[in-house]
C-alpha positions as CSV (number, residue, x, y, z in Angstrom):
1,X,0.0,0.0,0.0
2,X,2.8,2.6,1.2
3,X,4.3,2.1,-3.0
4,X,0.6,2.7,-4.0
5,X,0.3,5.8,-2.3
6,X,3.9,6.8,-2.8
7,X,3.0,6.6,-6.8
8,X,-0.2,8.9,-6.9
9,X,1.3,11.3,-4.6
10,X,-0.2,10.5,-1.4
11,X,0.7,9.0,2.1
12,X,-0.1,5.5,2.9
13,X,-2.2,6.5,5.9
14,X,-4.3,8.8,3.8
15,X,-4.7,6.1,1.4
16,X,-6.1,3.8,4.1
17,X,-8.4,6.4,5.3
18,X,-10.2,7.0,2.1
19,X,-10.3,2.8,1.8
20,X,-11.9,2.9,4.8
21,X,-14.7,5.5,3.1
22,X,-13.4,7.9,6.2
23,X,-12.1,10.4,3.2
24,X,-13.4,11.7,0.0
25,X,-11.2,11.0,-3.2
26,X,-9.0,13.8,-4.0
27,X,-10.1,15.5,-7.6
28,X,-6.4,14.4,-8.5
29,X,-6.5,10.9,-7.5
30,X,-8.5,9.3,-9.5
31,X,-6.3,10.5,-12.7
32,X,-3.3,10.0,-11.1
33,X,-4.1,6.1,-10.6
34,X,-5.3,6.0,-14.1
35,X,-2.2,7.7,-15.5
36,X,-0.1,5.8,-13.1
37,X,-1.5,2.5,-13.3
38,X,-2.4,2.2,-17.3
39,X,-5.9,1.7,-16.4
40,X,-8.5,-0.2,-19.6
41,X,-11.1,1.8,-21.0
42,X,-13.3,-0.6,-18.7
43,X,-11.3,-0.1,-15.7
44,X,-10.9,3.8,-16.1
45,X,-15.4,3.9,-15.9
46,X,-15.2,1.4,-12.7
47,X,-13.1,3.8,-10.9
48,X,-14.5,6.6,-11.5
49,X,-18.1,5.3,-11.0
50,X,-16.5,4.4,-7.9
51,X,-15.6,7.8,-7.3
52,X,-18.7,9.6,-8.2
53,X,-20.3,6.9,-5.7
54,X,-18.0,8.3,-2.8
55,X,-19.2,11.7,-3.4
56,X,-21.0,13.4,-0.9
57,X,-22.1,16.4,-2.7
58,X,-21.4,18.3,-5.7
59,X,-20.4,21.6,-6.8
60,X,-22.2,23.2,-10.1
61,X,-20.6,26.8,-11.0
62,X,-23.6,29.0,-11.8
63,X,-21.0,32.4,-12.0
64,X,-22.4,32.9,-15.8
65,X,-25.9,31.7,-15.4
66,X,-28.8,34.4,-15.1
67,X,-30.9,33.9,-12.2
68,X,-33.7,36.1,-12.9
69,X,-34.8,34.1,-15.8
């Protein structure tokens, strides 16, 4: 695990936490593994089904949307 986390940039214990669903993905990890790791066309939508799964909430930008229509 520590040469896991060690290749997407993060520490072994903050890996762990997020396995243990006590952590949100970071934005970067997911590409980072994929990068990384080589990931199949099938394996890239697993993880990041995976990852939208994790999510808690969302953020949509509305900065250029007009809210008086």
């Amino acid at each position: 695990m520590a040469q896991m986390a060690k290749s997407v940039g993060i520490t072994s214990a903050y890996l762990s936490t997020i396995e243990r669903g006590n952590r949100k993905i970071p934005k970067n990890l997911t590409q980072n593994v994929i990068n990384h790791y080589k990931l199949s066309k099938e394996q890239v939508t697993e993880l990041q089904k995976a990852e939208y799964l994790s999510m808690d909430s969302f953020e949509i930008e509305l900065s250029d949307v007009d809210l008086d229509k």
